[in-house]
Each structure stands twice: as structure tokens, then as C-alpha cells.
C-alpha positions as a Markdown table, in Angstrom:
| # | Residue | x | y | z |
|---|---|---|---|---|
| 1 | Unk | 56.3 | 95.2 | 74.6 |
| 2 | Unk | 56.7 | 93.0 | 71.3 |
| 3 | Unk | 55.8 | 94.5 | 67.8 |
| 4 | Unk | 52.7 | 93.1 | 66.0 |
| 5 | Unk | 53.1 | 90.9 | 64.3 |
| 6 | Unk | 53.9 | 91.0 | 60.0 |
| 7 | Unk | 50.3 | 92.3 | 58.6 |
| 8 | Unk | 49.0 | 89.2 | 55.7 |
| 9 | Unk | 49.6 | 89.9 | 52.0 |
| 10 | Unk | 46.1 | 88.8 | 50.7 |
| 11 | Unk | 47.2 | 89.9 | 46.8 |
| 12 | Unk | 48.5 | 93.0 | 44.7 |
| 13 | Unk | 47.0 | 94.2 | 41.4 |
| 14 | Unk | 49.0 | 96.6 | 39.1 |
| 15 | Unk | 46.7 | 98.7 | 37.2 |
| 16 | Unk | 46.4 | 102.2 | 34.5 |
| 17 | Unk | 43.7 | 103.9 | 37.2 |
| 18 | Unk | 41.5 | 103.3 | 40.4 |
| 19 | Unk | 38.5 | 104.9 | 41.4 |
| 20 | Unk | 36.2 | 104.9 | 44.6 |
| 21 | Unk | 32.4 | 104.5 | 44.6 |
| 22 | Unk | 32.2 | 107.0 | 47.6 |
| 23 | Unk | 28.5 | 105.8 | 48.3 |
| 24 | Unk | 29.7 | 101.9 | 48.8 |
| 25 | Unk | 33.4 | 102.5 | 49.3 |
| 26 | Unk | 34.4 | 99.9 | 46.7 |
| 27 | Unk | 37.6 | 100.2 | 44.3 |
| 28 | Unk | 36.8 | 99.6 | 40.9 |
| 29 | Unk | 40.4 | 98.3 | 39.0 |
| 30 | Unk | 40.4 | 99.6 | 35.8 |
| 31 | Unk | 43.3 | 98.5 | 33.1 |
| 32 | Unk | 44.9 | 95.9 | 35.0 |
| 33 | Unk | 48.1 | 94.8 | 33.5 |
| 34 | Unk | 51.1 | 92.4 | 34.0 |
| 35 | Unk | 53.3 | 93.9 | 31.0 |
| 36 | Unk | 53.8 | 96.8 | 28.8 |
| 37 | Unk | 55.4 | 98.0 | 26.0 |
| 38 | Unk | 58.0 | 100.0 | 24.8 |
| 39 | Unk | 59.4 | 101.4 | 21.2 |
| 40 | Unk | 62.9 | 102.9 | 23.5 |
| 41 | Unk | 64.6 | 102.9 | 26.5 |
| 42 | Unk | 64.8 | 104.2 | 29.1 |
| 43 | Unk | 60.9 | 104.0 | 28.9 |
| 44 | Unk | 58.7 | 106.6 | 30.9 |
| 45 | Unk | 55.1 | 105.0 | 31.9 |
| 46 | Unk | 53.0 | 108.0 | 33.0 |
| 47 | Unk | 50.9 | 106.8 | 35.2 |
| 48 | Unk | 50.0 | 103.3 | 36.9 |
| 49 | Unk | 48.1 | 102.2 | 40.3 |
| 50 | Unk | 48.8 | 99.9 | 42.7 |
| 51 | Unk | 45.9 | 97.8 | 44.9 |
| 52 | Unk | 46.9 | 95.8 | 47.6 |
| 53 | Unk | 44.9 | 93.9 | 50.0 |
| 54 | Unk | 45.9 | 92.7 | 53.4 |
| 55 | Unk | 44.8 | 91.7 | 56.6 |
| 56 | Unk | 46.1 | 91.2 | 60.3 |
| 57 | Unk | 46.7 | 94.9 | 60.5 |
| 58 | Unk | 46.9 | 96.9 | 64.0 |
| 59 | Unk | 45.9 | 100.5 | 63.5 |
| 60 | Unk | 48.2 | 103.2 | 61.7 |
| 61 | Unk | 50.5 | 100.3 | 59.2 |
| 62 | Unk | 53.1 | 102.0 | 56.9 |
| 63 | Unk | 53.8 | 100.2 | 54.1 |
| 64 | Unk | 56.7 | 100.8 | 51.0 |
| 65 | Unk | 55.9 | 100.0 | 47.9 |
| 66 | Unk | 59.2 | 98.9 | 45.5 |
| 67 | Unk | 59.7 | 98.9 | 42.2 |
| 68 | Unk | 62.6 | 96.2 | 41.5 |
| 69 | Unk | 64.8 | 95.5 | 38.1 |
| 70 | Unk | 65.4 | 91.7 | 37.9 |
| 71 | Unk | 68.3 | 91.4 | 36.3 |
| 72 | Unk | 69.6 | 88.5 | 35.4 |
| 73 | Unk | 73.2 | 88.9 | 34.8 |
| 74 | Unk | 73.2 | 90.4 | 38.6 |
| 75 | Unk | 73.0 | 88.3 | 41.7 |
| 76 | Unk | 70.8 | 91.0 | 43.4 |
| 77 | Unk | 67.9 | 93.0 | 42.2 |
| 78 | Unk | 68.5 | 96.9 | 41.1 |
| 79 | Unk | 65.8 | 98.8 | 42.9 |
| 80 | Unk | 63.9 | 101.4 | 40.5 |
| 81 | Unk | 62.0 | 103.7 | 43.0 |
| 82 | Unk | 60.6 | 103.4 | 46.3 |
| 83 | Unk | 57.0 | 104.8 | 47.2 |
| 84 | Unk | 55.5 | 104.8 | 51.0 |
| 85 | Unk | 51.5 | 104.8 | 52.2 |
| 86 | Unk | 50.2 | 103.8 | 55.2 |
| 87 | Unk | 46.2 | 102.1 | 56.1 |
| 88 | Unk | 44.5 | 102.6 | 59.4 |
| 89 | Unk | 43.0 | 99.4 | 60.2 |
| 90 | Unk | 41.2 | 99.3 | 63.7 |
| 91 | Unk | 40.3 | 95.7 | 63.4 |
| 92 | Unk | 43.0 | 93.2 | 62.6 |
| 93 | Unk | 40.9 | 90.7 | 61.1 |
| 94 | Unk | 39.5 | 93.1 | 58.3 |
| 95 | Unk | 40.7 | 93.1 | 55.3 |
| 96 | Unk | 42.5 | 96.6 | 54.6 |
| 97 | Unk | 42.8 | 97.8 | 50.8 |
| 98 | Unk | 46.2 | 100.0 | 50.0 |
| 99 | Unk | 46.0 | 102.2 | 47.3 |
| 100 | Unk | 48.9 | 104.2 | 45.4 |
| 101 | Unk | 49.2 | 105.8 | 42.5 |
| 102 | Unk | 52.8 | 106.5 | 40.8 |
| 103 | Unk | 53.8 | 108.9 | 38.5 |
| 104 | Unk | 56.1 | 108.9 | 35.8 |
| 105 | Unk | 57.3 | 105.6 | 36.5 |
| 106 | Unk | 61.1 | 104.9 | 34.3 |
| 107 | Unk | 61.5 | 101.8 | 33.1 |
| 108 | Unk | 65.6 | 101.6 | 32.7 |
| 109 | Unk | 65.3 | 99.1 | 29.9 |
| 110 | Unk | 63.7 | 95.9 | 28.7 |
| 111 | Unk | 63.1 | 92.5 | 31.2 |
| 112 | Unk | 61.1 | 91.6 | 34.1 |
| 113 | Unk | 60.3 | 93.7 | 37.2 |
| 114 | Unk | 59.2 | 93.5 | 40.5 |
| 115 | Unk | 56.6 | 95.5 | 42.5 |
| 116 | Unk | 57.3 | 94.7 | 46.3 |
| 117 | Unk | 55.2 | 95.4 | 49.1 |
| 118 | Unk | 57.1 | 96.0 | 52.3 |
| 119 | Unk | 55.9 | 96.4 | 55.9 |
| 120 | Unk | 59.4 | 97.4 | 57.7 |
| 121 | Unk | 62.1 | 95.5 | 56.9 |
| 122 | Unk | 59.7 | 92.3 | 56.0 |
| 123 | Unk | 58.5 | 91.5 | 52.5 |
| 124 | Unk | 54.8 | 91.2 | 52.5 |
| 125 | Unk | 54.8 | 89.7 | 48.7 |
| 126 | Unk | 55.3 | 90.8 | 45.0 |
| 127 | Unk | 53.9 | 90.9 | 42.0 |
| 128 | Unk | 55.8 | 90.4 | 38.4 |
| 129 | Unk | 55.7 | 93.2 | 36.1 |
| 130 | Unk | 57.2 | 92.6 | 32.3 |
| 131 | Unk | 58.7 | 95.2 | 30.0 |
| 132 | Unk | 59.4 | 94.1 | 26.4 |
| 133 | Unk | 60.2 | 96.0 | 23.4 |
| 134 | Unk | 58.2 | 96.7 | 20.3 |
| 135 | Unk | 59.6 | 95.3 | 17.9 |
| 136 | Unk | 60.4 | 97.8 | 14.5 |
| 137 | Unk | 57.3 | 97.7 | 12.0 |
| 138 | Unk | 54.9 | 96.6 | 15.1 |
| 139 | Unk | 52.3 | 98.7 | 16.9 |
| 140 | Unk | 52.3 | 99.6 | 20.2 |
């Protein structure tokens, strides 16, 4: 018997909270963000969400979520932390939404990250995530 096949990375959103209508089911996004800002480093983020969307799933799907440090005096990325979750999808052409939510995230120091989505040992797709200082005198 073969393994199904890779599920479909439809998109990723990174985001300060996400909450559930629990009469429609619907996520609502709120705070979406593609960078952040710190006075220090390292830089602790207390909270942050992660939405994915994907389709060509086939039933119980375990999924790792990475947070990457692209560095660029290194050939390779520095991995930050690793998170898993898992969807049940019983049809594989619906479109299944992942949720997470991390905590206390520690971002080493300034530059551009990477949030990976990983279904095994394949990358599903990635979303950037920057980092930059505050400069002195500025507000955060």
C-alpha cells in the first residue's frame, strides 16, 4: 500500500489571536502580521496564531509547524522551535483549516524568519516573518 499522497498548501496566515463563531464554524483572524518589533534581543513574543488552509487531505493528517531563523551568514536555516497539530479531514477535496496557537515564542535576535508547515518529511509551504529593531528614541 502507497502513502497518500502530500496534502495541498492552500496559504498560512500568522496572526496575535483566532477565534471560532461556534454557530457557523468560521475563524475570524484577528491582528494579522508579517513583522514585529523589538527594543532587545533575545525578544520574547507572548503569544501569536497560526491559520493554515489545505486541501487533498485523507483523514487523521499530522502536520509540524517550524519556526526558522534565516540567516544569512549561514548556508542553512537555524530552526527556533518546532510545534505539531493534526486535522481530521474525511473528504480530501475539502478544504481543512489548521489552527495553532504558540506561546512565548523567542525571537534570538533581529532578521527574517520563517514559519514552515510540514506534513512528514515534505514542506507544504512557508510564510516570511520579519523581526527588526526599534530603533533608540522610537516607539514601539
Amino acid at each position: 500500500m502507497t502513502d497518500p499522497p502530500a496534502p495541498t498548501y492552500l496559504g498560512m496566515v500568522m496572526c496575535d489571536n483566532i477565534l471560532q463563531d461556534p454557530e457557523t464554524k468560521k475563524y475570524y483572524l484577528l491582528g494579522t502580521a508579517t513583522v514585529t518589533y523589538a527594543r532587545s534581543f533575545p525578544a520574547r513574543y507572548p503569544k501569536m496564531c497560526v491559520y493554515a488552509a489545505l486541501t487533498g487531505l485523507h483523514g487523521h493528517t499530522k502536520f509540524t509547524v517550524k519556526l526558522v531563523h534565516v540567516d544569512p551568514q549561514r548556508s542553512d536555516d537555524v530552526e527556533v522551535m518546532s510545534l505539531e497539530g493534526a486535522v481530521d479531514a474525511p473528504d480530501p477535496l475539502a478544504v481543512a483549516e489548521l489552527t495553532l496557537g504558540l506561546h512565548n515564542l523567542l525571537f534570538p535576535r533581529p532578521g527574517e524568519y520563517r514559519f514552515q508547515l510540514w506534513s512528514g518529511d515534505t514542506l507544504l509551504g512557508e510564510r516570511k516573518f520579519h523581526v527588526r529593531q526599534v530603533k533608540p528614541g522610537a516607539t514601539a
